[in-house]
Structures are given as C-alpha cells and as structure tokens.
VEXDREN-2710 file (C-alpha; in Angstrom, 1 decimal):
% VEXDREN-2710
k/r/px/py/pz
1/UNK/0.0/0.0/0.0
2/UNK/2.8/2.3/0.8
3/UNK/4.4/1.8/-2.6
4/UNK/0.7/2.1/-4.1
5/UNK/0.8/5.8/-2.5
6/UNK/4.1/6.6/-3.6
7/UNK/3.3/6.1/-7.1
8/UNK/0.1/7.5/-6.8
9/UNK/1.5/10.5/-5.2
10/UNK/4.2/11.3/-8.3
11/UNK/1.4/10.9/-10.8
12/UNK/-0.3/13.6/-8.9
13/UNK/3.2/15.6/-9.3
14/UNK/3.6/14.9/-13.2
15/UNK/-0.2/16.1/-13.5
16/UNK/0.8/19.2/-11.3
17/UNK/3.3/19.7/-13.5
18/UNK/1.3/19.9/-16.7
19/UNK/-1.6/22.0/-14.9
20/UNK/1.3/24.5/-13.9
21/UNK/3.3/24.6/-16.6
22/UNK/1.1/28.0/-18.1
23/UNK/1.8/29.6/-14.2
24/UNK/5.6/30.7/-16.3
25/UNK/5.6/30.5/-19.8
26/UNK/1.9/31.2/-21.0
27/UNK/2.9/34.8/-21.1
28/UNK/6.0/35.3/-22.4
29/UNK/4.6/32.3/-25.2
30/UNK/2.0/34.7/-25.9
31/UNK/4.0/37.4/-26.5
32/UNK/6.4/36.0/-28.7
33/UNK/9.6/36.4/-26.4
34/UNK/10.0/32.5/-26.6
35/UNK/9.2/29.6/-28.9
36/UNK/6.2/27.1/-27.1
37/UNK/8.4/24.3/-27.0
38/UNK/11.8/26.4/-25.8
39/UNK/9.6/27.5/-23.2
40/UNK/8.2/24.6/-21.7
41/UNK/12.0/22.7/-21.9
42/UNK/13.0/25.8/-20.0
43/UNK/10.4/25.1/-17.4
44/UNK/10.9/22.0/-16.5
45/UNK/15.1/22.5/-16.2
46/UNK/14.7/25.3/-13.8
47/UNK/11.4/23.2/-11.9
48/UNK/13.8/20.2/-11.8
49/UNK/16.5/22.6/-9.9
50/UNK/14.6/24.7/-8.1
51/UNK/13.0/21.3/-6.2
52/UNK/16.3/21.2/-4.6
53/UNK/16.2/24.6/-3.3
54/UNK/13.9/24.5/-0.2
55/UNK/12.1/22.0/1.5
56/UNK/9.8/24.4/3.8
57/UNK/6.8/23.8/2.5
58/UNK/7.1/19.6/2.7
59/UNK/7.3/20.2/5.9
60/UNK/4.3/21.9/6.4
61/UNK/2.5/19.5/4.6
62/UNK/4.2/16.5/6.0
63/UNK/3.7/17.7/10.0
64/UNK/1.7/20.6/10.1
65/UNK/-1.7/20.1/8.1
66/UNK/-3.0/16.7/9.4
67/UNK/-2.0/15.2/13.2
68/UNK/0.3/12.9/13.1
69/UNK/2.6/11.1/15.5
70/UNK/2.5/10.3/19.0
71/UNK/1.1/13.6/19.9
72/UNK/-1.9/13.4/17.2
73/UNK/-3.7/10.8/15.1
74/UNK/-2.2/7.8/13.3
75/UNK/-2.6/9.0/9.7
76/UNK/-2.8/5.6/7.6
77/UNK/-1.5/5.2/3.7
78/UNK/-5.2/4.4/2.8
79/UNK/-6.6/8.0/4.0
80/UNK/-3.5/9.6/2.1
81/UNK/-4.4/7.1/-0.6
82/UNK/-7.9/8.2/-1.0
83/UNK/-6.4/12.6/-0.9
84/UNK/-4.6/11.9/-3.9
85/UNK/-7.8/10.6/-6.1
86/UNK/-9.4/13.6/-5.2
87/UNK/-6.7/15.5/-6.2
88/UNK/-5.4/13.8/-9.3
89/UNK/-9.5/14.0/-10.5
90/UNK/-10.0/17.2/-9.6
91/UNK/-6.7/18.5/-11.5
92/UNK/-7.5/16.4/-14.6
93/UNK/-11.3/18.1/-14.9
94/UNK/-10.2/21.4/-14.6
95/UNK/-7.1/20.3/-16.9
96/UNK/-9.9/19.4/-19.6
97/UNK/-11.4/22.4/-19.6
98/UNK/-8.7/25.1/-19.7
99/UNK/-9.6/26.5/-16.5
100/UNK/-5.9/27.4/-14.2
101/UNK/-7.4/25.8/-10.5
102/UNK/-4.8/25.1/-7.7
103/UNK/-3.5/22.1/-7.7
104/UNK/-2.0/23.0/-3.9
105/UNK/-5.5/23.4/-3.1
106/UNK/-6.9/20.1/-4.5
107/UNK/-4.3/18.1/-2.9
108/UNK/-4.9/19.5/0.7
109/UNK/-8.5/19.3/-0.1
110/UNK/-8.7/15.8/-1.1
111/UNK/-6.2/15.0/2.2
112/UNK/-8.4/17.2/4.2
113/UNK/-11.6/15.5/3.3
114/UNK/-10.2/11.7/3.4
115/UNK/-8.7/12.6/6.7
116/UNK/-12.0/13.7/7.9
117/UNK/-14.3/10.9/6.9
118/UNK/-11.7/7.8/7.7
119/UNK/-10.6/9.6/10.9
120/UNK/-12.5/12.6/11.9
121/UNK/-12.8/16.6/12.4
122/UNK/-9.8/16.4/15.0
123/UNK/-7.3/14.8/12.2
124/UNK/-6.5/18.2/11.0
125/UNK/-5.1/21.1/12.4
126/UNK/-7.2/24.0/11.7
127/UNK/-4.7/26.5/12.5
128/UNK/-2.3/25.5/10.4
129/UNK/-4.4/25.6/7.5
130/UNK/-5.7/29.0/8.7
131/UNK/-2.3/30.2/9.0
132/UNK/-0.4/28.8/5.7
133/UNK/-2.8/27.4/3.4
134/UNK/-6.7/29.8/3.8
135/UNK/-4.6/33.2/4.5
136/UNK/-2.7/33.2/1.7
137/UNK/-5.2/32.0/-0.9
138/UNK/-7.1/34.7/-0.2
139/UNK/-4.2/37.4/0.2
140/UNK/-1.6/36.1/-2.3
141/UNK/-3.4/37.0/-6.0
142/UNK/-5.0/40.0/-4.8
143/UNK/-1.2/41.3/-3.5
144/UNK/0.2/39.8/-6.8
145/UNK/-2.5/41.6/-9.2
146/UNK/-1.6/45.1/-7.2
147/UNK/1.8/44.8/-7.6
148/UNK/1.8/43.4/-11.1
149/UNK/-0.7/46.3/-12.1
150/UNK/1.6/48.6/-10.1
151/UNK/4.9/47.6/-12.0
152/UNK/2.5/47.7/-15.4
153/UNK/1.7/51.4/-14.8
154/UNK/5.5/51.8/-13.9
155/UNK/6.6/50.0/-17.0
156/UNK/4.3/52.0/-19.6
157/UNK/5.1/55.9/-17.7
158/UNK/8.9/55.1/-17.7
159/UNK/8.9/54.0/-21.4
160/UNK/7.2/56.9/-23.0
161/UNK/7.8/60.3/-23.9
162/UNK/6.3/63.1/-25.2
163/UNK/6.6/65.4/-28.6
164/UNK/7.9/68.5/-27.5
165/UNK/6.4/70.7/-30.0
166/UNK/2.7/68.9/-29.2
167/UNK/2.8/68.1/-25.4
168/UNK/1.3/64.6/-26.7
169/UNK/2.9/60.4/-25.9
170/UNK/4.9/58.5/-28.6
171/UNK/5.1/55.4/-27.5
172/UNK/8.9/54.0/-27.3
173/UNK/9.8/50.7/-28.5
174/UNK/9.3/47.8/-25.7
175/UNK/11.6/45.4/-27.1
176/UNK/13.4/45.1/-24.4
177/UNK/10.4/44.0/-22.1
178/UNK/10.6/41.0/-24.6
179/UNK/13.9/40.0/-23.9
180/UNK/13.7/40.7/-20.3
181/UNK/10.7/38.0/-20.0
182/UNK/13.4/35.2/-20.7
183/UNK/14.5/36.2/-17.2
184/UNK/11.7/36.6/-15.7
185/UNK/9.7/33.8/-16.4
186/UNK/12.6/31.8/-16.3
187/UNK/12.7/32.9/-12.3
188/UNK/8.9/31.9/-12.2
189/UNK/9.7/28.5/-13.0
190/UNK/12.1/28.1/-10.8
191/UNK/10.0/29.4/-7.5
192/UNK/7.4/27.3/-9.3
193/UNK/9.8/24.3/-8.6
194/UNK/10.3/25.7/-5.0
195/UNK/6.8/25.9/-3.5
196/UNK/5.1/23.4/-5.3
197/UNK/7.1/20.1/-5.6
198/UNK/7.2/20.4/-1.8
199/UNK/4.0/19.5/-1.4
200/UNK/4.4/15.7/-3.3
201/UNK/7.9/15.5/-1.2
202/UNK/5.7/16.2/1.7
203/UNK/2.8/13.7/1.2
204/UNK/5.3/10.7/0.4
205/UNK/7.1/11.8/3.2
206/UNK/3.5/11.4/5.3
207/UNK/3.3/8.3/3.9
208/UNK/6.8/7.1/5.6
209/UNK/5.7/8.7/8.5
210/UNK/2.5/6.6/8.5
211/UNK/4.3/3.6/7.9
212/UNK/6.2/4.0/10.9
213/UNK/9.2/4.1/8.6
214/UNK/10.3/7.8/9.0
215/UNK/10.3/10.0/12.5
216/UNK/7.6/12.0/13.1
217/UNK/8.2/15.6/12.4
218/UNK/11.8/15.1/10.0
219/UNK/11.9/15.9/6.4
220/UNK/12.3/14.5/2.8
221/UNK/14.5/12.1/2.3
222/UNK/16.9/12.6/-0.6
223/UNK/15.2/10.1/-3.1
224/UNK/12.0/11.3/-2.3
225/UNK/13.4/14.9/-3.3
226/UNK/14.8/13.8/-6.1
227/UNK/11.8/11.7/-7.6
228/UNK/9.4/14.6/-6.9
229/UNK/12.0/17.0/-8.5
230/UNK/12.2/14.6/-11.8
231/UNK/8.4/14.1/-12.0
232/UNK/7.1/17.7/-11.6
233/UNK/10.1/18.3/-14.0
234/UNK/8.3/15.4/-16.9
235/UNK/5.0/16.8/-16.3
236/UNK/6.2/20.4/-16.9
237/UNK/7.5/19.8/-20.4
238/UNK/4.3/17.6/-21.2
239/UNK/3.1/21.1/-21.0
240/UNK/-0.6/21.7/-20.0
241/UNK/-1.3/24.0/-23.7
242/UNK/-4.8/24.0/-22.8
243/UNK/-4.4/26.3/-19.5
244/UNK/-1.3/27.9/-21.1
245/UNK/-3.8/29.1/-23.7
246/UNK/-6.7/30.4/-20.9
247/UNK/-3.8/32.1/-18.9
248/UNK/-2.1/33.5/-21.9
249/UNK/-5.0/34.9/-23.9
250/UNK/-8.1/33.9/-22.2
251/UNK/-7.7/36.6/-19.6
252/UNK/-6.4/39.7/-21.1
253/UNK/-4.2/40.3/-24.5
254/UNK/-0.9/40.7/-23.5
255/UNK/1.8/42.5/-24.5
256/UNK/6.2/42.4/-23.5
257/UNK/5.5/45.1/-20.9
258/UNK/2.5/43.2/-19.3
259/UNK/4.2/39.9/-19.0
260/UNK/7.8/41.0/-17.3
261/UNK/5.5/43.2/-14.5
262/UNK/3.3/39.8/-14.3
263/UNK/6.1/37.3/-13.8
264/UNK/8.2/39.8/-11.8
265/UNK/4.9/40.1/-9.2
266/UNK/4.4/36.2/-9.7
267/UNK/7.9/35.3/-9.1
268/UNK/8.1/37.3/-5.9
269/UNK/4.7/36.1/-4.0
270/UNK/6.0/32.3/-4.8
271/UNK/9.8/33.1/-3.1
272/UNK/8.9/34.5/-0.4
273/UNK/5.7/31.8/0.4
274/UNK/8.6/29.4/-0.2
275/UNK/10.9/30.9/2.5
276/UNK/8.4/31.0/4.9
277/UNK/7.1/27.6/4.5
278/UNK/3.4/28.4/2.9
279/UNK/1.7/26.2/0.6
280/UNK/0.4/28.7/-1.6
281/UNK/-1.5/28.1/-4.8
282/UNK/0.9/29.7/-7.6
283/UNK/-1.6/29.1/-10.2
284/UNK/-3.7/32.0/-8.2
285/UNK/-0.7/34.0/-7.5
286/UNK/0.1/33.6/-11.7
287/UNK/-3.8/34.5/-12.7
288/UNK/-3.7/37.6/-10.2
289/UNK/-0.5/38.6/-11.5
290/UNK/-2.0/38.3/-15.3
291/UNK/-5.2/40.4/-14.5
292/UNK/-3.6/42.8/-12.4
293/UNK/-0.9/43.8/-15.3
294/UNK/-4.4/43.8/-17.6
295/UNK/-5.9/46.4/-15.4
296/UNK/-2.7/48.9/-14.9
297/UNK/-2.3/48.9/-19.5
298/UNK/-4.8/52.3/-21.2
299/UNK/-6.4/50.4/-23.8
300/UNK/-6.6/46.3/-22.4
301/UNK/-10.1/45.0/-21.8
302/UNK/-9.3/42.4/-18.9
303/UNK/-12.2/39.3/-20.0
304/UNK/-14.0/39.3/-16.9
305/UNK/-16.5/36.2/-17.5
306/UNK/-13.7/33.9/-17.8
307/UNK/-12.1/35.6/-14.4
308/UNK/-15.5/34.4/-13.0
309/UNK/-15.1/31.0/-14.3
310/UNK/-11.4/30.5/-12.7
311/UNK/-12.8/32.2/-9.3
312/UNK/-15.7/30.1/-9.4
313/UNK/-12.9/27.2/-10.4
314/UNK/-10.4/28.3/-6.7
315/UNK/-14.2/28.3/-4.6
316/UNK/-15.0/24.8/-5.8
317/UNK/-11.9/23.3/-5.4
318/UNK/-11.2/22.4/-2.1
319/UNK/-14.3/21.4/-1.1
320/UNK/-15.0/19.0/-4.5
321/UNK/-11.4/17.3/-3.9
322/UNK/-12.4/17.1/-0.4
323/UNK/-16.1/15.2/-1.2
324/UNK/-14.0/13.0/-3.5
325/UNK/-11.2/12.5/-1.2
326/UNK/-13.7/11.5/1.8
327/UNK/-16.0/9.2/-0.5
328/UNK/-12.6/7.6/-1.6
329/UNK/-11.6/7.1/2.4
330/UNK/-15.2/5.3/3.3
331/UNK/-14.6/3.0/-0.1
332/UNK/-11.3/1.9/0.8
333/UNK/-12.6/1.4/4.8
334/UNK/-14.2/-1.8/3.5
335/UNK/-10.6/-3.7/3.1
336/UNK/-8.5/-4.5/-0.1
337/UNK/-11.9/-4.9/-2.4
338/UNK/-12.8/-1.3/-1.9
339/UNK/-9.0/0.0/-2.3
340/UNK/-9.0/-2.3/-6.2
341/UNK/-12.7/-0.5/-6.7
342/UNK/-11.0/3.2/-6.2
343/UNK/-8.2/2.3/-7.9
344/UNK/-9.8/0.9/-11.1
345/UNK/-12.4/3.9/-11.1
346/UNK/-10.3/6.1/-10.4
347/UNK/-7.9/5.0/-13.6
348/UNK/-10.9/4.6/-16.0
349/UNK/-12.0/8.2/-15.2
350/UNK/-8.0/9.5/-16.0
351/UNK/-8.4/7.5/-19.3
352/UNK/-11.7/9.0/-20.2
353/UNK/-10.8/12.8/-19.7
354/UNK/-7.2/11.8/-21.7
355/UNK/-9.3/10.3/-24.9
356/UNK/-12.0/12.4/-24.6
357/UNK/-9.6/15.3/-24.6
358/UNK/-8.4/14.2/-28.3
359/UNK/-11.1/15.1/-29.9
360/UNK/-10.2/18.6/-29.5
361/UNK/-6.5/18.7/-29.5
362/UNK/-4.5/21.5/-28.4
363/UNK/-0.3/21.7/-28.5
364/UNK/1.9/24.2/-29.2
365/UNK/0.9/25.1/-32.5
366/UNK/-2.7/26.1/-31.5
367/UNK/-2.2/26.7/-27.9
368/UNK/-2.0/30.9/-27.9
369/UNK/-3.7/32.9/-31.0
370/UNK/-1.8/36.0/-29.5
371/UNK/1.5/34.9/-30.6
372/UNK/0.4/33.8/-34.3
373/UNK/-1.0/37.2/-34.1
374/UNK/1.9/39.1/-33.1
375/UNK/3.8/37.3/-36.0
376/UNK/1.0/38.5/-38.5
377/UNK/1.7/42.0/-37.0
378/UNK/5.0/41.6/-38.0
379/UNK/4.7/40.2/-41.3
380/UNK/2.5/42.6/-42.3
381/UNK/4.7/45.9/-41.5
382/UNK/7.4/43.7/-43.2
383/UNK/4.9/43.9/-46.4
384/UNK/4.4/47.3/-46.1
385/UNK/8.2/48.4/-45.9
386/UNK/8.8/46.1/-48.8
387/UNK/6.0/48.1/-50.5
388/UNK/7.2/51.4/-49.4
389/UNK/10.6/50.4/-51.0
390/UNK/9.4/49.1/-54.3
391/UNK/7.1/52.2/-55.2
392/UNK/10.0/54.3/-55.5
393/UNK/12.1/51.7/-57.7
394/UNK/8.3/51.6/-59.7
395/UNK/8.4/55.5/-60.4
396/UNK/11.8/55.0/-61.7
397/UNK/10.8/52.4/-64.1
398/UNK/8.6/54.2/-65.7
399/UNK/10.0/57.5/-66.1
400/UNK/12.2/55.1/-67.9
401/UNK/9.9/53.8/-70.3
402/UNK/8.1/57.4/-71.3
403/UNK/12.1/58.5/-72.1
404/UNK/12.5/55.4/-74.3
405/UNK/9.3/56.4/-76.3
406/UNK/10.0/60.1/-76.5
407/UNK/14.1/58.8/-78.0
408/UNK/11.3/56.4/-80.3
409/UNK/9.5/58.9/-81.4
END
C-alpha cells in the first residue's frame, strides 16, 4: 500500500506539472519572447533545480496540516491514498477544460476531506491551514494583481515620452520587455519548482511517516526529493497547452510590458511563500498577476467572465477534492476490495478525460492565438516596408519607359 501511494503521489506531481506549466511560460509564449516548446523545456530545467532549493513547505504539509505522530492521530497510507484521487481528479477536470485551478488546493482538499471521513474533524489542524494554506489563498493573488498592475503602470510611464512641439505620448519601443521576459519567467519556473514540488515531497514523506518508517516531524529524504523534482520536471514539459492558452490569452491580450510586471509580481509572492514555508496556490498567485498587469495597461479589456469562471474554479476546489477524497476514504474502509474499486475507477476516469480530450487537441501550434497574431503583425509591416521600398524603384521604371518612347519617337 505504501508503494501504491508513492506512485500514486508522483502521478499527482507529473499532473501538477502539466496544470502549472502555463503559471511561467503562457505569457512570455503569448507574446512572442519564446518559442512554445523552448519555453516549456525551459520550465521544467529550472522546476527540476529549483525542487532542490527549499524544503519548507514539505514540511508543512508533512507535520503541520494533518496530526500525526505520538502527539496526534495515526494518519494511515489508505486515508493519504484516497487525498490523492481527489486531487489527481479534480486536477485532470479542470485540466480538460482550460480553467488554471490550484493544484496546492486540490491536494490538501482531497487529504483534508479523506482525513476527515476515515478519521474525523480532530485529524486536521485547523490552525495551520488558517495560517499557511486559507490566508494566503485569499491574500496572495490580490497582492500579486496590485503589484503586477503597479509595476505595469510603472513599466508603460517610464517607457514613453512626449513630442515637445505637441505636449502629446509616442510610444517607445518595448523590445526590451521581450527579452527581459526570458529572465523573468525563467525565475517563475524556478519558484514554481520551490513551492510546489514540496507539497508531493511532503505527502510521500506522510506516507513514511504513517508507515512508521520515517520519525515524526523530520523531512524528505533525498530520493524522495529527487523523484518529486524529476516528476514535476516530466509533467512540466508535457506542457498543460490548454491552461497555457486560458492564462495566456483567455484573460487579457498581452503585450512584452505586461508579462515582465506579471512574472516579476508572480515570481516574488511564490519566493517568499517558499521561504516562509506556505503552501500557496501559484496558479492564483500567476492569474492575479496576469489580471492585475491587464488592469494597470490604457487600452486592455481584462475578459471578466472567464475571471468568473477561474474564481468560481479556486471556490469549488477544495471542497469537490475534499467530497471525492472523503467518498474515496469510506470505499477503501471496507478492506482491499474497496481499495482495487478506487483504484480501477479512479484510472478509468483518468483515461476517459485523456481520450475524450483528443477530440479537441490543443499543443503548441494552437495553444496561444496572441502569438500567431503578433507574427502576423509583423509580417504585415514587413509587407508594407517592402511596399514602401518598391514604389519608388516603380516610379523610376517608368519615367524610364516614357524616355525610351519620346528617343522612339
């Protein structure tokens, strides 16, 4: 069973992987600053490395959300068993339809509600949750969109200038907000790999802890770190193209400007969660981020019904994962039958989202129109200049051909 779990538990962490992968590189895809494919290989290097940096927020999942130990409850691989279905599930619906939920939240919900209906209400420690999982889910993306909007305004008044005979704004060129994205949602990917392989590291490390295997209250072993580092890593450059494309043109159009304040507000929340050990949800942090640098740009209609779907998407989730993580804990109650029945279901209903998801494919060719776009863009000035060049050379021509027929005549 404990082996079950620890497999189970790094298939949640490749899935995490996929579902986050749009958190750092659905921006900068959308505007052009890197190639779909660079970007998600990108992503899952620095996810891979940055797994390695901290090991705060394992902890908090592995000894501070549920009671375990000699001085709480004896937290069983089945109940941890029966958090990851409702996790995994719960991640793979909103995966199928494009919508950028917390995977951070459908893991504790799913532990949270198994916890609660194989053991009861005084399994988990409510404070704890208050403190590093409920606070920050609610303060995180609305700090994130005020900064990000902040460092938009910023961006936009410190790169434009006015016509001195008029009084009036040019606009300077923004390249250099392209280039700058590399960097920035490069740093995104690694605080992505920071914060949220943690929280596998700290669910297998549960699991040892359970088995009586691993002292209450220590940390991940090496192996686990390193398995959790590799699978969040796979799953990243699977790349999740379906949220990429909600987060990088679902929300708002996005231009170089918007995307470095967005990552630069992103990759700050996620660093400094990390360092102090909360398990915040960086897919809210990202969203925040990409709305907030919507608002603070004249001119960019932030698309607020599909904001209402994604905060409709962070309301639902942990309480869904919890109702499938607790129905999951009473089937597998009833012995080894009920743990094959949640296993089997639970693998058929993966299979079906995968397949069903084919009929409507989306990769890296189709995954953000903004990007085609902005190639169009410049295709078409490239047209125009080549235009602009060949009228001249046109005029000459024929002022050629009236001299041959006056030297005729």
């Amino acid at each position: 069973m404990v082996a079950l779990v620890i497999g189970l538990a790094l298939f949640f962490d490749f899935t995490n992987g996929f579902h986050d992968t749009a958190n750092a590189m659905a921006t900068p895809i959308a505007t052009g600053a890197i190639k779909p494919k660079t970007a998600v290989t990108l992503a899952a290097i620095l996810n891979l490395v940055g797994a390695f940096l901290s090991t705060e927020v394992a902890k908090t999942v592995s000894g501070g959300i549920i009671r375990e130990g000699s001085d709480g409850v004896q937290i069983t691989p089945d109940i941890i068993f029966a958090g990851l279905m409702g996790a995994i599930l719960w991640n793979m619906i909103t995966w199928l339809k494009g919508v950028p939920s917390s995977s951070s939240h459908a893991l504790f919900g799913g532990l949270i509600g198994a916890a609660i209906a194989g053991i009861g209400f005084n399994s988990v420690n409510l404070e704890t949750l208050l403190q590093k999982v409920i606070l920050p889910a609610v303060f995180a993306p609305l700090i994130a969109g005020l900064v990000a909007y902040l460092c938009t305004r910023l961006a936009y008044a410190l790169t434009s200038r006015h016509d001195p005979d008029t009084g009036s704004k040019l606009t300077q060129k923004r390249g250099g907000f392209r280039t700058g994205q590399i960097f920035t949602s490069s740093l995104v990917a690694l605080a992505h790999g920071t914060n949220d392989a943690q929280k596998t590291m700290g669910i297998i490390t549960l699991v040892l802890i359970s088995a009586g295997t691993q002292a209450p209250g220590s940390g991940p072993q090496l192996w686990v770190i390193t398995a959790c580092a590799l699978a969040i890593a796979v799953g990243t450059y699977a790349g999740g193209w379906r949220i990429i494309r909600t987060m990088g043109s679902g929300l708002t159009e996005v231009k170089p400007a918007q995307g470095f304040a967005a990552e630069t507000s992103t990759a700050s929340a996620i660093l400094a969660s990390s360092h102090l050990g909360f398990a915040l949800s960086t897919t809210q942090v990202a969203s925040g981020s990409v709305i907030g640098s919507g608002m603070g740009r004249k001119g960019t209609t932030v698309r607020w019904n599909m904001v209402g779907k994604i905060a409709l998407g962070w309301l639902f989730t942990l309480p869904a994962a919890g109702i499938v993580g607790a129905l999951t804990a009473l089937l597998v109650k009833t012995g080894v039958v009920g743990v094959a029945i949640a296993a089997v279901a639970g693998t058929a209903a993966v299979l079906f989202m995968f397949v069903y998801s084919r009929k409507s494919s989306v990769g890296h060719h189709n995954a953000v129109e903004v990007e085609e776009a902005g190639q169009a863009v410049r295709f078409a000035k490239k047209k125009a200049l080549a235009r602009a060049r060949a009228k001249p050379s046109r005029q000459k021509d024929a002022a050629m051909a009236d001299q041959q027929k006056d030297a005729q005549l």
